[in-house]
C-alpha positions in Angstrom: -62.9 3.7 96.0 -63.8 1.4 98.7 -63.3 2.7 102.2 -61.0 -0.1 103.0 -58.8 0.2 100.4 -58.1 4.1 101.1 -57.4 3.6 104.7 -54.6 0.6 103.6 -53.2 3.4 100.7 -53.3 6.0 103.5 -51.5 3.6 106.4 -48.7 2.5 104.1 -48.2 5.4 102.6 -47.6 6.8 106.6 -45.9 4.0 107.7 -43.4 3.7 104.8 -42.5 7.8 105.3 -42.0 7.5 108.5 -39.7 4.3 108.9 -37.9 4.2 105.6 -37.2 7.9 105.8 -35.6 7.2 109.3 -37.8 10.5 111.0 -39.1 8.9 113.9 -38.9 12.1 116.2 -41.3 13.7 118.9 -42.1 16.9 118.8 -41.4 18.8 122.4 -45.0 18.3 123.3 -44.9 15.1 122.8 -42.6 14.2 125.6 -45.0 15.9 127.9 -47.3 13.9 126.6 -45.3 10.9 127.0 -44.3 11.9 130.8 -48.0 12.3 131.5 -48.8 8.8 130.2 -46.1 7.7 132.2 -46.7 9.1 135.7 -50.6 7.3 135.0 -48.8 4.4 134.2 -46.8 4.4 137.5 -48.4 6.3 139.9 -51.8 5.5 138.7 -52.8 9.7 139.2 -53.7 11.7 136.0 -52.0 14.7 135.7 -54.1 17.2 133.9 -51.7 20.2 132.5 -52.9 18.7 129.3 -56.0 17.4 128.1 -56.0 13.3 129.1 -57.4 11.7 125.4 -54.1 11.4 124.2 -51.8 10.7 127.2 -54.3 8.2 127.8 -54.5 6.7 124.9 -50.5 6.9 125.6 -51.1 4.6 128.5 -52.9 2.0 126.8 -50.3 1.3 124.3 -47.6 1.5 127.0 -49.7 -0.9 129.0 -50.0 -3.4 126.3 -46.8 -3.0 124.2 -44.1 -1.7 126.4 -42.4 1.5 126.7 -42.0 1.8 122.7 -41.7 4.6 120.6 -42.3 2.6 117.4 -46.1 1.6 119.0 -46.9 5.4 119.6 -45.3 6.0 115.6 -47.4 3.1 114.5 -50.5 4.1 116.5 -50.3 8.0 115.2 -49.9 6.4 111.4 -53.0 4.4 112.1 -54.9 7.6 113.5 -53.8 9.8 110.5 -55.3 6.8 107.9 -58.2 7.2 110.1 -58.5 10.8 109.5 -57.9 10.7 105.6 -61.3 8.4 105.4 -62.8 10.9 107.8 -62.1 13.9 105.2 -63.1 11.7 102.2 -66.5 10.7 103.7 -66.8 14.6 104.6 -65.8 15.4 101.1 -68.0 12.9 99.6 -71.3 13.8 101.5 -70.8 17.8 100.4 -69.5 17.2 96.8 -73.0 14.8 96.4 -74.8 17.8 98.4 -73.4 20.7 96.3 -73.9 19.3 92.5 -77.4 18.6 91.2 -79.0 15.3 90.3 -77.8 15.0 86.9 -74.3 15.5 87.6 -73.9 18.9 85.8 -71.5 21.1 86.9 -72.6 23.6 84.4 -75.2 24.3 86.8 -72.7 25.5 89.0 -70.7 28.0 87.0 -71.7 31.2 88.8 -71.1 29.6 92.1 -67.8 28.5 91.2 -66.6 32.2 89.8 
């Protein structure tokens, strides 16, 4: 399965659940998360109760797109499609590892007990 194709699958599949089911909610962290982002935003000062990768990547998407929640949904949708091709490339380099050249898994029966 190309690459491409199972990061589109994933995406969809993410953005469909989460705005045709209606659940677009924040956890509580999130809001601190958002707050943070949004003191950067206007006060230009990071505040570091939490670790900055996400609040800044907050920021950006503030910057550029407004004060939306449906960017930061959007954004975490394409992160998660991002991290299903991460776990299939991980997959895919131990599966090829683990069984022997000629495919057998027969090879592999005590292992697998």
């Amino acid at each position: 399965m190309p690459l491409a194709l199972l990061f589109g699958l994933a995406l969809c599949v993410r953005l469909v659940f989460c705005f045709a089911s209606g659940l677009t909610f924040f956890s509580p962290d999130s809001y601190s998360y958002i707050e943070t982002a949004k003191h950067l935003l206007a006060r230009g000062e990071l505040d570091l109760q939490w670790p900055p990768g996400y609040p800044l990547s907050i920021a950006v998407i503030y910057a550029l797109f407004g004060d939306s929640p449906n960017a930061l949904i959007v954004f975490n949708c394409l992160l998660g499609a991002a991290t299903v091709c991460l776990i299939f490339l991980i997959a895919r380099t131990a599966v090829l590892e683990t069984i022997p050249k000629n495919g057998s898994l027969s090879l592999l029966r005590n292992e697998i007990q």
